[in-house]
N, C-alpha and C positions, 0 to 999 in steps of 0.2 A: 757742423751738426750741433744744434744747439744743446745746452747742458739742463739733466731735469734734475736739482737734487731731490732727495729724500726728504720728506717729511719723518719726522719723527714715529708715527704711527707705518707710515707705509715702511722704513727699515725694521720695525718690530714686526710687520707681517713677512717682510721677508727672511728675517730670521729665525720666527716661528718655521716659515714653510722649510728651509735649509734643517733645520734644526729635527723637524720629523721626518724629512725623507731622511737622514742619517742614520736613524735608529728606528724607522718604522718600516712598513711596506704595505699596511693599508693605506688609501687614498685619503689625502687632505683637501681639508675647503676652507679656503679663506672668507670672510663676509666684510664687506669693506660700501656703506653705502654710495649709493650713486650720487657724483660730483666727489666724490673723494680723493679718485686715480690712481684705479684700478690699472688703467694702461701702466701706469709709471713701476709699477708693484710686477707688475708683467713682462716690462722692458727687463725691471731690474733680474731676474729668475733666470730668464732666456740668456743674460749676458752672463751672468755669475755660471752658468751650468756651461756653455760656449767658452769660455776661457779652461773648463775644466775637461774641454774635449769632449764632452757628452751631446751624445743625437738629441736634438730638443724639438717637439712639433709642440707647436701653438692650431690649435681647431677652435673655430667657434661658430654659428649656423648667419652671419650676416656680413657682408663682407665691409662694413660700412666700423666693424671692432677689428677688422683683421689689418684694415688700412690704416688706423689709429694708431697701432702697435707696429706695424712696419716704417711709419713715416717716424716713429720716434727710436728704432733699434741702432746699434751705431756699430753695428756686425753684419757680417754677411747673412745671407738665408736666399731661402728659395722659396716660389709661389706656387700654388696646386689648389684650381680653381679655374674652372671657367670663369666665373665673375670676376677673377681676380687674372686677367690675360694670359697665364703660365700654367702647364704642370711639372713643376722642376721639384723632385725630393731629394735631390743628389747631397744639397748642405748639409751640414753641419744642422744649422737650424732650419725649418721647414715650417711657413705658416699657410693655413689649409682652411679650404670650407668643408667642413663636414658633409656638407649634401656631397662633393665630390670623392672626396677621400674614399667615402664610406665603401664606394667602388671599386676602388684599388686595391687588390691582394699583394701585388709583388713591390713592398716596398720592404728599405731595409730597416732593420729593429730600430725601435727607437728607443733611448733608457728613461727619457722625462717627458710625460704629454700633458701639456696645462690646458687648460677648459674655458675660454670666456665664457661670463652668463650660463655657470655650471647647474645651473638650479631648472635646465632642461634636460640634464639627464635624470633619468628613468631611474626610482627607487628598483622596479624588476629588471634591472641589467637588462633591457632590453629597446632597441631603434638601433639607429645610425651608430651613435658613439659608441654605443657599445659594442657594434661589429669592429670599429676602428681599436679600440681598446683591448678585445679579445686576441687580436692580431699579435700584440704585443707586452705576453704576458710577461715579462718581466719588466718593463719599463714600470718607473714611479709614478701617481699621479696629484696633479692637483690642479683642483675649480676652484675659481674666484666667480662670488656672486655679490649681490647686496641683497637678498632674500634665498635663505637655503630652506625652500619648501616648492611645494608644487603641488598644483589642482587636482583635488581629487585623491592624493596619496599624501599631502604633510609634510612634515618636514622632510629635509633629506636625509639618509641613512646610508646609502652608499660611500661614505667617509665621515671621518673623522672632523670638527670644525679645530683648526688650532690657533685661530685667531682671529676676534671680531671685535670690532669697534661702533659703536649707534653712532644715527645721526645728532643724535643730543650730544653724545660725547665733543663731536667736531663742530657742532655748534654753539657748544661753549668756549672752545677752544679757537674760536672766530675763523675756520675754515673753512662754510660753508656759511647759507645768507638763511636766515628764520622765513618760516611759509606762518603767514596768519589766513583766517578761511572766514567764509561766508557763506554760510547754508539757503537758499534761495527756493524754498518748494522742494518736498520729495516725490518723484513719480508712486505710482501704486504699481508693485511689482509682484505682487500675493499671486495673479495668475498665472504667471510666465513659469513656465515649464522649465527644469534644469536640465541639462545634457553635459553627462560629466563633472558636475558638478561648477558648472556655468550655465547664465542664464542662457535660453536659444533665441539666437540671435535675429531671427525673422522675428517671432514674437517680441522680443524688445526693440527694435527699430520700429515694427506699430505703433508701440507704446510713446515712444520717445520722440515719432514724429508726427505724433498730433497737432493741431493746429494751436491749440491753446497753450499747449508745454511750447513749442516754439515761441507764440509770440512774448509767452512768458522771459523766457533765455531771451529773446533780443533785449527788453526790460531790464534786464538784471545787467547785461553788458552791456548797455547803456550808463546804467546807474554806477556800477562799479570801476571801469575800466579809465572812466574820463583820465585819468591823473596818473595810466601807465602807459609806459609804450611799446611793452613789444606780446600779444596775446595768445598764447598757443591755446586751440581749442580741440577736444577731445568727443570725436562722435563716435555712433555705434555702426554706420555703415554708410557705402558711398551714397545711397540714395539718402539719407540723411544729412549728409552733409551738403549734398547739392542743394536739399528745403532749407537748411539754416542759411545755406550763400547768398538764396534769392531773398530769403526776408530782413534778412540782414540788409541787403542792398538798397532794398524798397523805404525799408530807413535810414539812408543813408549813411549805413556802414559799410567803408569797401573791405570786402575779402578774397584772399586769396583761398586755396583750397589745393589739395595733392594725396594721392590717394597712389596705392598700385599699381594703378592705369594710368600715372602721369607719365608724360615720357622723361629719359633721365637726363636730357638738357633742360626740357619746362621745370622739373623739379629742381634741380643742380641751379638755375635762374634764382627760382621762387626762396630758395633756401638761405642763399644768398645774398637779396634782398633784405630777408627777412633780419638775417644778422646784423645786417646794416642799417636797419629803423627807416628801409623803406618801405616795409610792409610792416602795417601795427597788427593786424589781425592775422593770424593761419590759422585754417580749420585742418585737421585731417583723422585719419582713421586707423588708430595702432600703429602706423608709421615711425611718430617720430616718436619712439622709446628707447630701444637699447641704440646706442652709438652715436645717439644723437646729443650733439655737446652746443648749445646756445644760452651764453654766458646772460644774454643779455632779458632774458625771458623774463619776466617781474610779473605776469598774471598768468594762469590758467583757472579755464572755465573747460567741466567736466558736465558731458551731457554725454556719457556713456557709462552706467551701470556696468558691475561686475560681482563675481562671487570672491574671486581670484586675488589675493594678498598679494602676489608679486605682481601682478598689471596694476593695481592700484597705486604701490607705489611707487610704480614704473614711471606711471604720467606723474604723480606728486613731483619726483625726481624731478623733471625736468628743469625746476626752479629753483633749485637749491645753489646751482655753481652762482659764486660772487661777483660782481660786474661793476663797475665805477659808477657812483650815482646809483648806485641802485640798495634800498633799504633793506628791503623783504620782496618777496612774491606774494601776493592774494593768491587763495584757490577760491574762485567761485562755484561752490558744488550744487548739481541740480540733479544727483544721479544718487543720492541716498548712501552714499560709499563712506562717508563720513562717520555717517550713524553706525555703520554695519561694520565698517572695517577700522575705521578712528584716525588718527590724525598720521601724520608721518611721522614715523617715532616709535609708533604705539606695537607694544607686545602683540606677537600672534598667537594667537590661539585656535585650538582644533577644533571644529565646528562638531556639537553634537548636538542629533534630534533627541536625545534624552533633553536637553536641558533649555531652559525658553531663550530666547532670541536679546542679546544684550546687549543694549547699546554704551559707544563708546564715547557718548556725549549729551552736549545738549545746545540746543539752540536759543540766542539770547532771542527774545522775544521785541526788542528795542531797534537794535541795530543789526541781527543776521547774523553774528559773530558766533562761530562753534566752539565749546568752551567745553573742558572737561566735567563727570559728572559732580564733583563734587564744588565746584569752584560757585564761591558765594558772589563773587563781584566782576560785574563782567571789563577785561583789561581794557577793552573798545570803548564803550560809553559810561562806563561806572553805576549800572542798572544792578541793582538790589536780587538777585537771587532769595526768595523765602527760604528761611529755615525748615528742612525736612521734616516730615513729621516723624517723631521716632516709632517704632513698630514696638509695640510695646504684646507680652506674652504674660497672659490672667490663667490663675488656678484656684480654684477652689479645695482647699486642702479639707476643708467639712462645710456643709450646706449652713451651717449657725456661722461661719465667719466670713465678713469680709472680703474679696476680694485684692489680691496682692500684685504688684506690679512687681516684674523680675526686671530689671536691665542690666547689658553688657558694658561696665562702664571700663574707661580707660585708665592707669594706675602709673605714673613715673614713679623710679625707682633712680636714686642715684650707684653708680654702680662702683666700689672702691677695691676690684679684684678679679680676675676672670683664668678660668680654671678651664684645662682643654686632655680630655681621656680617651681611652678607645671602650666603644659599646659594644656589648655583645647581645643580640637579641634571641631570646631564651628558648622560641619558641622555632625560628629557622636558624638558627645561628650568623645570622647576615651582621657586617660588622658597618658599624657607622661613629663619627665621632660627637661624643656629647661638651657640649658648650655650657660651664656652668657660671650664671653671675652673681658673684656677692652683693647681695645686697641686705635692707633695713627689714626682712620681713619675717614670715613666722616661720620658713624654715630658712632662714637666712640666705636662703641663693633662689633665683629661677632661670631652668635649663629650658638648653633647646640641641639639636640634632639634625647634623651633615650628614648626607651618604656618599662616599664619592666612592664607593665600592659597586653602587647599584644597577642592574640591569635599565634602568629607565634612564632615559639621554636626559629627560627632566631633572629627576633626582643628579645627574653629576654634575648638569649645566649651571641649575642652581646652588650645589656646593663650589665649581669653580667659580661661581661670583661670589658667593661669600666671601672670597681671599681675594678676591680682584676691588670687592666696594671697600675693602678694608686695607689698602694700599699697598697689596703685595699677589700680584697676578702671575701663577702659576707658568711655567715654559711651555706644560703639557696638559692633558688630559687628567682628569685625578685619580683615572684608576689607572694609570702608569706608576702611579709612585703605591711606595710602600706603606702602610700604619705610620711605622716609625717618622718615613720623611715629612708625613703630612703634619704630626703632631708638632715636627719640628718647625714647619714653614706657619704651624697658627700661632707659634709664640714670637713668627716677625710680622703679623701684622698688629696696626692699630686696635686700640682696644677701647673700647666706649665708655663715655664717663655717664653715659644715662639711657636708659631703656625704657618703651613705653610697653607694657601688657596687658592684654585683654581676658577676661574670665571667660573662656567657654565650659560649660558646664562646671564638673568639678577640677577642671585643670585649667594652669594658665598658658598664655602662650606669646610668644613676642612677636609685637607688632612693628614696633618702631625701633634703629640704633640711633644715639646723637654722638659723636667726636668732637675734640676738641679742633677748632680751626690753625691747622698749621701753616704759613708761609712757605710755600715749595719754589725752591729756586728754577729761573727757567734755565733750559738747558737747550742748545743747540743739535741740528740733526747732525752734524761733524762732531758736538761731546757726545752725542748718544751713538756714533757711528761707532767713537774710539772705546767708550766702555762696554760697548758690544762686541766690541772684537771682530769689527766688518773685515778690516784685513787678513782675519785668518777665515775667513768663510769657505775659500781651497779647500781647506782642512774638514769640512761638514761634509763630503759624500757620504 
């Protein structure tokens, strides 16, 4: 049985998750992006809980995460699944497809059920998993996702997050390979009707397989692709994919293609192939997303439109795991998801019709290359971005004078002091902690204010980052700890030796922290096992 160790990250997600079910008994989610290994984070749960004599079910809805996870267990367990040739729950451990399980009443309790691709369960407690979960009300839970939200209802709410890592995080930490993108033509999507808050699917396959947007897309995979080799392409439906096969071919591009209707040797072939660079191009259709692991994938080309934050960066995924020779991944995007949804990486946000449509980019005009909005120099061909023009706000304070120009300018401040209290707010008595920095000005300090007390998952996610960008990341949640403990954990983190503040109206407010650059020694996943105290993990039920 081959050996997976731990990365560093993945035993702090494991002992996040050990560490809450000890002392909690709402449900945990871990967020761990895709190419991170996720499975390894899941082996490890399943093994640690089985050594402790605890009933463990692993569910997930594809049997393609379930197999992943059992070819890497080095414990016994049982299968329950048609797709998966068994239904044995008698183990110890018991890993299941959901669509099967969800059938079964007469199984016995389980006390830990973990969730692949948990960010398909249902904020209203309500489908499949949720009949499987009802079953067994006292068992502990925890999903792992790489996006804890879902279409149509946001983020997730049915647990707790107690530990997540970005893809920037492990891409600077060289775990994972950088995606640079290529914007290539946006469809016009203004007509297409939403269903659920997805575009509907008939209407965007007309759109998308016109003849012009296609012969466009072969253009662009031409121009792009020469200098990679292995292409995952992303369509909106089978008939779509079949028009890009045939025009593709006509230009002598060969493609392969597999869709739902492939049968599962032609597919199991084609797959196969593909991993071994003897197919450059695969077209297919939502297929290859979750469970699908091809190391060697260095392009995709996106000619399917979405509303949906997790299928976006579902397909992005694909490219991120690290492969010999290979640099980065190009995204070549022809489906506007760039614009809409932003790069892989990029913050979610809740979509409101209160507010106008914001993009999360911009497109170099020279070379195709999608570039954040404010970025003045493009990193592909070194094209000159103009200077903004500033929005400038005129008053007339009396008809005899002048007009005045107001701007918001920016103000460094060196900072030689920083002061941490508990607020009481006067009007609900809600308690949040105020942040005060000494500085050079007129009333000698400028504050600011954490809530980690606060009913909005916002307000504590962004208090617990503030102690996590400042080099001391919380165990828990921030409204588990007390006033006291939290005031105590902000005099261990780092503390800024300069701030930048912006004037809004007659208050200020902080925009920017700067730190001193400290030398951090590197540490192995055996010194972070042992100062974690992975050996006593027995001891965390």
């Amino acid at each position: 049985m081959p050996i997976y160790p731990l990365r560093p990250y993945q035993l702090s997600a494991v002992q996040a998750a050990v560490n809450w079910i000890k002392y909690k008994n709402e449900p945990a989610i871990i967020v761990l992006p895709t190419g991170s290994g996720k499975t390894i984070v899941i082996k490890s749960l399943i093994e640690h809980y089985y050594n402790l004599n605890k009933r463990v079910l692993l569910i997930a809805h594809r049997k393609e995460l379930l197999e992943q996870a059992a070819e890497k267990l080095s414990v016994p367990f049982g299968l329950y699944g048609a797709s998966l040739g068994d239904k044995n729950t008698s183990e110890l451990v018991t890993i299941a497809s959901v669509q099967s399980l969800a059938n079964k009443e007469d199984v016995e309790p389980f006390e830990l059920i973990i969730i692949d691709e948990s960010h398909r369960v249902s904020n209203n407690q309500e489908g499949q998993y949720w009949d499987i979960i009802n079953r067994h009300p006292d068992a502990k839970l925890v999903g792992l996702t790489a996006s804890p939200m879902r279409l149509g209802s946001g983020k997730l709410n049915w647990g707790e997050i107690v530990y997540e890592i970005s893809y920037h995080q492990l891409l600077k930490a060289d775990y994972l390979s950088p995606i640079t993108n290529k914007v290539t033509g946006t469809p016009n999507l203004d007509n297409i009707q939403i269903n659920m808050g997805e575009y509907s699917i008939e209407q965007l396959e007309a759109v998308m397989s016109d003849a012009g947007l296609l012969l466009s897309a072969v253009e662009a995979i031409k121009k792009h692709t020469v200098n990679r080799n292995s292409v995952l392409i992303f369509t909106v439906s089978i008939k779509h994919s079949n028009l890009l096969k045939e025009i593709l071919a006509k230009n002598d591009i060969d493609a392969e293609m597999i869709c739902g209707d492939t049968p599962t040797e032609t597919r199991d072939r084609i797959l196969s192939d593909f991993k071994n660079n003897k197919i450059k191009y695969l077209i297919n259709t939502e297929i290859l997303l979750e469970g699908f692991d091809a190391t060697c994938i260095d392009c995709i080309v996106c000619l399917r439109p979405t509303k949906s934050f997790v299928l976006h960066t579902q397909m992005l995924g694909r490219g991120v795991r690290k492969h010999e020779g290979k640099d980065n991944c190009l995204l070549v995007d022809m489906s506007g998801n760039l614009q809409e949804l932003g790069a892989l990486g990029s913050p979610y946000t809740e979509p409101s019709k209160k507010e106008a449509k914001r993009s999360h980019g911009k497109i170099c005009p020279s070379c195709e290359e999608f570039v954040p909005p404010t970025t003045r120099e493009c990193p592909d061909c070194a094209f000159q971005f103009p200077e903004p023009e500033v929005s400038l706000i005129k008053h007339n304070a009396d008809p005899d004078f002048e007009s005045d120009v107001i701007y918001n300018p920016i103000t460094e401040y060196d900072v030689s002091g920083v002061r941490y209290c508990e607020h009481t707010n006067k009007k609900n008595g809600n308690k949040s902690i105020r942040i005060d920095y000494i500085v050079q000005s007129q009333y000698g300090k400028i504050s600011e204010w954490i809530a980690p007390f606060s009913e909005s998952d916002w307000a504590r996610n962004n208090c617990f980052n503030f102690f996590k960008k400042r080099g001391h990341e919380l165990a828990s949640p921030t409204n588990t700890y007390t006033m006291e403990a939290l005031l105590w954990h902000c005099e261990q983190m780092k503390k800024p030796i300069k701030i930048e503040v912006i004037k809004e109206g007659k208050y200020d407010r902080v925009s920017n922290h700067y730190f001193e650059e400290e030398a951090k020694p590197q540490i192995t996943s055996q010194e972070l096992a042992d100062e974690l105290g992975e050996g006593d993990l027995g001891d965390l039920w």
